[in-house]
C-alpha positions as CSV (number, residue, x, y, z in Angstrom):
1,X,0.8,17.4,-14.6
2,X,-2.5,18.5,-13.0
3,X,-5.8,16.8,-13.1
4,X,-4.2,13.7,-11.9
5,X,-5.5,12.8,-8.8
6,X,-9.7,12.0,-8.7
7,X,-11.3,12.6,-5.4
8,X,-13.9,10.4,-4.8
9,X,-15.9,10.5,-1.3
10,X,-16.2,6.7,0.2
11,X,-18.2,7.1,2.9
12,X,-18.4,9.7,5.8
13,X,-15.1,10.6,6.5
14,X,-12.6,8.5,3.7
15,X,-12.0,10.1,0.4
16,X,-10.0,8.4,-2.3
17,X,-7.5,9.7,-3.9
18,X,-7.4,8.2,-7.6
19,X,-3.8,8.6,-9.1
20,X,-4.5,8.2,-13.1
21,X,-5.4,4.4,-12.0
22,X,-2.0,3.8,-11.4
23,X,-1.8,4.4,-7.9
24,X,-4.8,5.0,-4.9
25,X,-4.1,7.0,-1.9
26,X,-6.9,7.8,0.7
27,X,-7.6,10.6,2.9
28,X,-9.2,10.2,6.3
29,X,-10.6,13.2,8.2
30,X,-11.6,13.2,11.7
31,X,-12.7,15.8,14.1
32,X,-9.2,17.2,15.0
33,X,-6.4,16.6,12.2
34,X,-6.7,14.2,8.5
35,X,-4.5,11.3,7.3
36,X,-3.3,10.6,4.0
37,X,-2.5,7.0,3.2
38,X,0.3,7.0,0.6
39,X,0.9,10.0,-1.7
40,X,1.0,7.9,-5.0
41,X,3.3,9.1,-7.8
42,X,4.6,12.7,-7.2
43,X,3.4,14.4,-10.6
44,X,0.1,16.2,-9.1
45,X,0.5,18.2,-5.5
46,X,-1.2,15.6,-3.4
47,X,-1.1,18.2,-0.7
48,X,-3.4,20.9,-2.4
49,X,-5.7,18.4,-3.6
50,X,-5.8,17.2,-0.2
51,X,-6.5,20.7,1.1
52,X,-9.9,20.9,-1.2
53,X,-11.5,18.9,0.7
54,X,-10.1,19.8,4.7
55,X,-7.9,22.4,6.5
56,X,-7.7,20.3,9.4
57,X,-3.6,19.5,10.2
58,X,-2.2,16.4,8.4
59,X,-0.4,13.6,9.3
60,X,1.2,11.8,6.2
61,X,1.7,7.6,6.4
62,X,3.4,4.9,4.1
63,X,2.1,1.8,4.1
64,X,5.3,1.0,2.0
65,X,8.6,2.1,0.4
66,X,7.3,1.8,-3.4
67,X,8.0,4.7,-5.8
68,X,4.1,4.3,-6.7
69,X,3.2,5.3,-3.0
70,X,5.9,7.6,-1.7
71,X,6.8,9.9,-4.6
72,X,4.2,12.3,-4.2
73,X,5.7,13.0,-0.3
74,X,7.6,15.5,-1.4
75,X,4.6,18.2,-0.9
76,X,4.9,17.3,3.1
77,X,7.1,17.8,5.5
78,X,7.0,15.1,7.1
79,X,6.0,11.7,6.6
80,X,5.7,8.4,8.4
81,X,6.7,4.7,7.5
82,X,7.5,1.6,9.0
83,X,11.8,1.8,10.2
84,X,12.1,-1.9,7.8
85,X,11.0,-0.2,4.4
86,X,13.6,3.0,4.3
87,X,16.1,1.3,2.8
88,X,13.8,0.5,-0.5
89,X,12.6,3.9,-0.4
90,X,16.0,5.4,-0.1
91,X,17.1,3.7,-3.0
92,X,13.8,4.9,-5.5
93,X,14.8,8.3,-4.1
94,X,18.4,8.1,-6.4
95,X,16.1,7.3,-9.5
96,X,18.0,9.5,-11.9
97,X,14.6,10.9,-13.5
98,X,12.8,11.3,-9.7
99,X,15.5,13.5,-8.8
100,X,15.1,15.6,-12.1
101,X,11.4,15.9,-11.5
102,X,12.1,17.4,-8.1
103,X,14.8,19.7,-9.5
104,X,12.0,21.1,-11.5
105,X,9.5,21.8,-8.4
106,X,12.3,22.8,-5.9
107,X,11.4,20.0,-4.4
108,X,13.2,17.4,-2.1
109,X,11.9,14.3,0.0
110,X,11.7,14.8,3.5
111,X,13.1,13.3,6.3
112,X,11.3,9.8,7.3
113,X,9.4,9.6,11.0
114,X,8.7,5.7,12.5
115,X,5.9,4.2,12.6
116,X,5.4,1.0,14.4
117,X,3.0,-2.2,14.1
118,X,0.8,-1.2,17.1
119,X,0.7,2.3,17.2
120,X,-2.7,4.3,17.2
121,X,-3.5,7.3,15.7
122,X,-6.2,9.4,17.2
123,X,-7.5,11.9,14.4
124,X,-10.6,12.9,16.7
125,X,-13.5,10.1,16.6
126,X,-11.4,8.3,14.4
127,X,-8.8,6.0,15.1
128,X,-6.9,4.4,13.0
129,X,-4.3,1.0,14.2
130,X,-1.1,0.4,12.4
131,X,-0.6,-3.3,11.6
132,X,1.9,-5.1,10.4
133,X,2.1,-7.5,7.2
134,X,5.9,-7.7,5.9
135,X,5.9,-9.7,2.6
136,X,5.2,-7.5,-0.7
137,X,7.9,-5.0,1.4
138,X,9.6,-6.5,4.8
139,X,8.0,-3.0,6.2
140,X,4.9,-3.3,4.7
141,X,1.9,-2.2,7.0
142,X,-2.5,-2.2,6.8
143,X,-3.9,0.6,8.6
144,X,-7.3,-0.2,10.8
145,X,-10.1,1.3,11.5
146,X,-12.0,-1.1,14.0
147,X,-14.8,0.9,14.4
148,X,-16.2,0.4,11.0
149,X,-14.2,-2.4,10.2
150,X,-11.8,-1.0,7.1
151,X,-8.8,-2.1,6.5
152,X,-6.3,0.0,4.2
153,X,-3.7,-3.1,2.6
154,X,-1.3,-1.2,0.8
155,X,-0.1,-3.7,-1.7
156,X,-0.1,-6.6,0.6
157,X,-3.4,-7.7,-0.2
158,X,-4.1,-7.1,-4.1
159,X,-5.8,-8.3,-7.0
160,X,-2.1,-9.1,-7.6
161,X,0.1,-9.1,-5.5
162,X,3.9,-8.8,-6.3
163,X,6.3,-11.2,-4.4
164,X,9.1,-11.4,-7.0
165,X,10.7,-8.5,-6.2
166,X,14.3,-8.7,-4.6
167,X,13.1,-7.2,-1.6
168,X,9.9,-9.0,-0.7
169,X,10.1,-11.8,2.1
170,X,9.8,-15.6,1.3
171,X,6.4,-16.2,0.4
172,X,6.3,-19.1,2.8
173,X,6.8,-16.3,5.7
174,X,4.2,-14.4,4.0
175,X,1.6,-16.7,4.2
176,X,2.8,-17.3,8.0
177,X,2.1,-13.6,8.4
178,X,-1.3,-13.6,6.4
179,X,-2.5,-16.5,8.8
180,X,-1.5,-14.5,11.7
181,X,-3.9,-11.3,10.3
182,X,-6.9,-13.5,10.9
183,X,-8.0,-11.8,14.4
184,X,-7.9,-8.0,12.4
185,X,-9.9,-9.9,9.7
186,X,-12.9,-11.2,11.8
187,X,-13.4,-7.4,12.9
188,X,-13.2,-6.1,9.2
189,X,-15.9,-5.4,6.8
190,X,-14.3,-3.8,3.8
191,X,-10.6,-3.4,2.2
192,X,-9.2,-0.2,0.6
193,X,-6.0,-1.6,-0.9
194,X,-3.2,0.6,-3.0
195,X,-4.6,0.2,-6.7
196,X,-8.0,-0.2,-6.4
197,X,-11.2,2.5,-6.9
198,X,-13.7,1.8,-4.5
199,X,-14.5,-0.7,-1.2
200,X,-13.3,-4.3,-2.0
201,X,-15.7,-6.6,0.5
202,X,-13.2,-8.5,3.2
203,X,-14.3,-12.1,1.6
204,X,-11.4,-11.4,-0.9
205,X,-8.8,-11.5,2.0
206,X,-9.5,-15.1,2.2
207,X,-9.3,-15.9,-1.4
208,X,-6.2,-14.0,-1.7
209,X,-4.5,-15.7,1.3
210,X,-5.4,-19.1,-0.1
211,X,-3.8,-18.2,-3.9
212,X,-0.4,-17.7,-1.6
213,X,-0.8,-20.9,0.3
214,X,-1.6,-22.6,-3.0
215,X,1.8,-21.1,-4.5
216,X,3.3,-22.2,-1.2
217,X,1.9,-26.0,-1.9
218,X,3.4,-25.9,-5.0
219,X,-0.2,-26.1,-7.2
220,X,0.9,-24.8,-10.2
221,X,-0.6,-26.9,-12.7
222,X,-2.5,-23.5,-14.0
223,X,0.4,-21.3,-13.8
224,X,1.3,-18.5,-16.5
225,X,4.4,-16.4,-17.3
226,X,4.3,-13.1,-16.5
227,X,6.3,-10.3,-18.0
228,X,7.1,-7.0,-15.8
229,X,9.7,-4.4,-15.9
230,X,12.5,-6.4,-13.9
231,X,11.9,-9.4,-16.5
232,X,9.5,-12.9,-16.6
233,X,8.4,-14.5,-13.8
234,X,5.2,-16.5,-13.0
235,X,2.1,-15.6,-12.2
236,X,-0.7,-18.0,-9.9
237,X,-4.4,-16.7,-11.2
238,X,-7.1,-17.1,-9.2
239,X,-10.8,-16.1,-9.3
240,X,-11.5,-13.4,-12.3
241,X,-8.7,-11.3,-14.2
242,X,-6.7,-9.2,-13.2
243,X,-6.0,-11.5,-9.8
244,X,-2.6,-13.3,-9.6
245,X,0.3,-13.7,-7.0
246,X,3.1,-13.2,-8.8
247,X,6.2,-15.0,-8.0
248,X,10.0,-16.5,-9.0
249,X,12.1,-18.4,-8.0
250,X,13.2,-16.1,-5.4
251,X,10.3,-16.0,-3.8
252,X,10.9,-19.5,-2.0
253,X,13.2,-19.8,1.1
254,X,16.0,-21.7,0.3
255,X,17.1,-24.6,2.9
């Protein structure tokens, strides 16, 4: 499938990367090499849409291990993620029609470098901080640029945010991490999360975070069923549609 992927200039230097509306990946150029924040779903060849826009050498980063942001890696040679999410993305990697797809290209996934909550990565006048947010994924990761004050969530912090899944942490330890992102969150201005279009404005952060202490509290008097692939779980909405933390049973920590 071509025609996929939208590019969309942001400001300057960032260019999104517009998956179908299914998926956003961003591309960051600075004066000596570009990064590409997740490569989205695999059907389009992120890398020669990428290489429209610069020639400049390319470093490749996960902020998770979800099908929606990883699949498309398989144009690259290499690719970095945080150590705690390869598990999950070794396991989408044995999806029966994933490994078809990359039969058909000649494709194969490559091998995954660490990253690390802390590290820095100097693109040339623009440097960009990896920090850590396990929750959504226990290697899930926001990527910083202070000097403008962006953060790129991932799915961490999203008009609705998934914490149902087997994988993510307790959403108590969530909201323990979410208070802990507070220092990033003074310095940041704008939000580029993993499924949206377009600059979100940092106020959101805070609604978001209090949604997930709310859940935490146990206010649910407004609580919905929500259906998704793996089943029905529930859903907290807060603020306008589509924004929900969505939750089961699972999602507690169990004394």
């Amino acid at each position: 499938m071509y025609g996929r992927i939208q590019i969309k200039q942001l400001n300057p230097y960032i260019y999104l990367l517009d998956d179908k509306q299914e998926s956003s990946g961003y591309l960051v150029v600075g004066e000596e090499k570009a990064l590409v924040v997740d490569t989205m779903m695999g059907y389009e060849d992120v890398k020669a849409v990428v290489r429209k826009i610069t020639d400049l050498p390319l470093m490749v980063v996960n902020t998770h291990g979800h099908p929606d942001h990883i699949y498309g890696d398989i144009y690259f040679d290499k690719v970095y993620m945080n150590p705690a999410d390869f598990p999950i993305a070794e396991g989408f990697m044995k999806d029966p029609q994933f490994i078809s797809e990359c039969r058909k290209r000649n494709l194969r996934m490559p091998e995954f470098a660490p990253i690390y909550p802390g590290d820095r990565i100097d693109l040339g006048k623009v440097e960009v901080e990896v920090i850590g947010l396990p929750g959504h994924t226990p290697g899930s990761i926001c990527l910083f640029i202070r000097k403008d004050g962006i953060l790129f969530s991932g799915d961490s912090i999203l008009e609705q945010t998934w914490m149902q899944l087997p994988e993510s942490l307790p959403i108590d330890e969530f909201l323990k991490n979410l208070n802990g992102l507070k220092p990033v969150l003074e310095e940041t201005r704008y939000l580029l999360t993993g499924h949206n279009q377009d600059f979100v404005d940092v106020s959101f952060c805070e609604e978001h975070r209090e949604a997930v202490a709310q859940v935490c509290a146990g206010k649910n008097e407004n609580d919905v069923a929500y259906q998704w692939f793996g089943g029905v779980c529930m859903a907290h909405p807060y603020g306008p549609e589509p924004r929900k933390i969505v939750y089961s049973d699972g999602s507690f920590r169990k004394n």
